[in-house]
N, C-alpha and C positions, 0 to 999 in steps of 0.2 A: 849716603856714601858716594853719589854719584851728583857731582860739581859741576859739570861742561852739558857734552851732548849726552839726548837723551840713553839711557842705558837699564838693562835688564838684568833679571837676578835669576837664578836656579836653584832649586832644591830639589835634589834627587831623592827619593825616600819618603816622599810628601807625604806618605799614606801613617806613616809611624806616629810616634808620642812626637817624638824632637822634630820630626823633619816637620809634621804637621804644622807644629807649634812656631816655627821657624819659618814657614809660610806664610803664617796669618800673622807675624809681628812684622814680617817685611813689607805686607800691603798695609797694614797698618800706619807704620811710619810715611810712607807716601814717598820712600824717596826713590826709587825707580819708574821709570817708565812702564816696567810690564813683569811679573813675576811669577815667572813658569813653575808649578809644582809637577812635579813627574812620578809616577810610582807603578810597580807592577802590577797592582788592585785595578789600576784607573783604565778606561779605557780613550782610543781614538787618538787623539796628537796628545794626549798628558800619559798615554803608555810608556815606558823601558824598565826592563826586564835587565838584571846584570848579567844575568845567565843566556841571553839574548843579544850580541853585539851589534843586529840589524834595527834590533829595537831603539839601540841608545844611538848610532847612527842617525834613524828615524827625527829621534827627538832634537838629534843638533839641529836637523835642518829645519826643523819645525822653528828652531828660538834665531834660527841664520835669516829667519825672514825678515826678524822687526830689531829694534836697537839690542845692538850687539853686549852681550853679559860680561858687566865688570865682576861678579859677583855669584861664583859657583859653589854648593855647597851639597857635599856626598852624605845624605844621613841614615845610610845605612847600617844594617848590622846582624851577625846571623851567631847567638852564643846557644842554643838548644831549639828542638823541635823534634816533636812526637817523643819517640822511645831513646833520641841522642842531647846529650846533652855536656856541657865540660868535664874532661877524665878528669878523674881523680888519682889514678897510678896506670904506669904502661901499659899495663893488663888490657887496659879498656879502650885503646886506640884502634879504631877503625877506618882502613884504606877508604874505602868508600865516603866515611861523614868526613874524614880527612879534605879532602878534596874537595868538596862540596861547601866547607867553611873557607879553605883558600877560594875557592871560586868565589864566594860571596864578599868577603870581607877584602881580599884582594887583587885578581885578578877585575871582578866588576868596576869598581873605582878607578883602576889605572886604565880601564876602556873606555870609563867617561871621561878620564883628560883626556886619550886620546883623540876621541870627537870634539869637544868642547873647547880644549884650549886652543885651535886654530880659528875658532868663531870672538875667540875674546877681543877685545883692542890689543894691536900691536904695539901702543904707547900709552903711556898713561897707568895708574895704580889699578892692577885689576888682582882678586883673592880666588884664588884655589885651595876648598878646602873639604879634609874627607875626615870624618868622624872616626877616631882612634879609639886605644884605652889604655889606660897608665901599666896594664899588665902585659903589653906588647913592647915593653922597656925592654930589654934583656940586662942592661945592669940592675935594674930594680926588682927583678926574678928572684927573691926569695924563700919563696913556701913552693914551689914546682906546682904540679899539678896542672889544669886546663890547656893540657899541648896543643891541641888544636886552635883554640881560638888567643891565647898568644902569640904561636908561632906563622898564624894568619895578622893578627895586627903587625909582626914586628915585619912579616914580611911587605904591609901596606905602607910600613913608615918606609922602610929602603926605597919600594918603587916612587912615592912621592919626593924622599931628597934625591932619587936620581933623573925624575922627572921636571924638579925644580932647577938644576942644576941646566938641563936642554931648554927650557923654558925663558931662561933667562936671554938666552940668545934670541930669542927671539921678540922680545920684549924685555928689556932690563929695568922696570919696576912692576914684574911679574911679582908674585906672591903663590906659591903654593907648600901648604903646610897640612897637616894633621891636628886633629883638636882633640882632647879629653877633656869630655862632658862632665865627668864624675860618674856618681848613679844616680839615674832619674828613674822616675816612678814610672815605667815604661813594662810592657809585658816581655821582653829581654831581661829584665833586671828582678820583676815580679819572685821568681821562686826563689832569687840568694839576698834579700834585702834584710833576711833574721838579725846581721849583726852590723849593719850601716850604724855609725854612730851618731847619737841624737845630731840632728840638724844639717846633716849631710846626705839626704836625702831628696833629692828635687826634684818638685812638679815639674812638668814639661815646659810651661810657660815661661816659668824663671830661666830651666836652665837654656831655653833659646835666649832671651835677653843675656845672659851672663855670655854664653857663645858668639854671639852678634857684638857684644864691649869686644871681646878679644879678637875680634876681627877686624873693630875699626880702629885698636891699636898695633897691631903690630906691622911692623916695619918693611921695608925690602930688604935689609938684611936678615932677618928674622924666615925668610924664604927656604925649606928643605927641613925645618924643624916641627918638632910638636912644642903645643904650647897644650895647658889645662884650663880649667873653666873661670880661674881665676887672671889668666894671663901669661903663669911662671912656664920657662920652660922646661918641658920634661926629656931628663937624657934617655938615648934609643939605649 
């Protein structure tokens, strides 16, 4: 992905199914200079924490040391934990895990651009991108249910086309977009995978590779959008 000088990659979320997986195919491939994985698990200069904005600070300046990252990528994501897990009807919405999935799913991410995208090149094609899900569409809202964790994606795709839109100014073949993965065999996805339909279910390995295609195709106009695992884009 990276043509000229030498250049870096990030994957925030390192410790997960996809971000993991998306690690080890980026040093695989060899085409970066250095490919920082970061995740909350980790400890030392591979620490940040979303819920921590000193942490992911920490971490820009850690990757502002050596060639600068054409290639950032959010693999986060927070759909259940312990006794909370996606409503099912109003009944079940709680201020508290409220909050705590917007914290995750979207305020985190829009605090890693804001570290991040000021360390990227100021010219040149660089990818901004933070792991969505097709049910943070709001026109694609059809069955209701899991308020929390759509109403946290749909508000990650807004701050990333609003973030896209500043970003450009500052670099005009920026890229920052949203991606859906699909479902991967991941412990996120573990307890609702009863009715994935044969063959739409991915290992973590694939679906880094399929994630990694749609990065190295999409475009700078393509910038502010989501795109899915196959490339299409997905309306917000």
């Amino acid at each position: 992905m990276s043509k000229d000088a030498p250049a870096s990659a990030v994957i925030v979320g390192a410790s997960g199914g996809i971000g993991a997986a998306l690690e080890t195919a980026l040093v695989d491939e060899g085409a970066f200079a250095a490919v920082h994985g970061f995740a909350r698990s980790r400890s030392g200069a591979q620490h940040l924490d979303l819920l921590d904005e000193a942490s992911i600070a920490a971490a820009a300046a850690h990757v502002a040391q050596g060639p600068a990252p054409t290639l950032v990528i959010v693999a986060t994501g927070l759909l259940h934990e312990g006794e909370h897990g996606p409503e099912k009807a109003l009944r079940d919405l709680d201020p508290a895990w409220l909050a705590q999935v917007h914290a995750v799913n979207a305020i985190g991410p829009a605090l890693v651009a804001k570290h991040f995208l000021p360390i990227m090149p100021r010219s040149g094609r660089t990818v901004f991108a933070a792991l969505s899900a097709r049910v943070g569409s709001i026109s694609d809202n059809r069955l209701g249910g899991w308020h929390g964790y759509r109403a946290s994606k749909a508000a990650l795709n807004m701050l990333i086309r609003t973030i896209a839109i500043e970003d450009r100014r500052r670099n005009d073949r920026s890229i920052v977009v949203t991606l859906h993965p699909g479902t991967v065999d991941t412990a996120l996805s573990r307890p609702f995978q009863a009715n994935v339909p044969a063959g739409k279910l991915f290992d973590p390995e694939r679906a880094a590779l399929q994630l990694l295609d749609v990065v190295e195709g999409i475009r700078v106009i393509d910038t502010g959008k989501m795109f899915d695992f196959e490339g299409v884009e997905v309306a917000f």
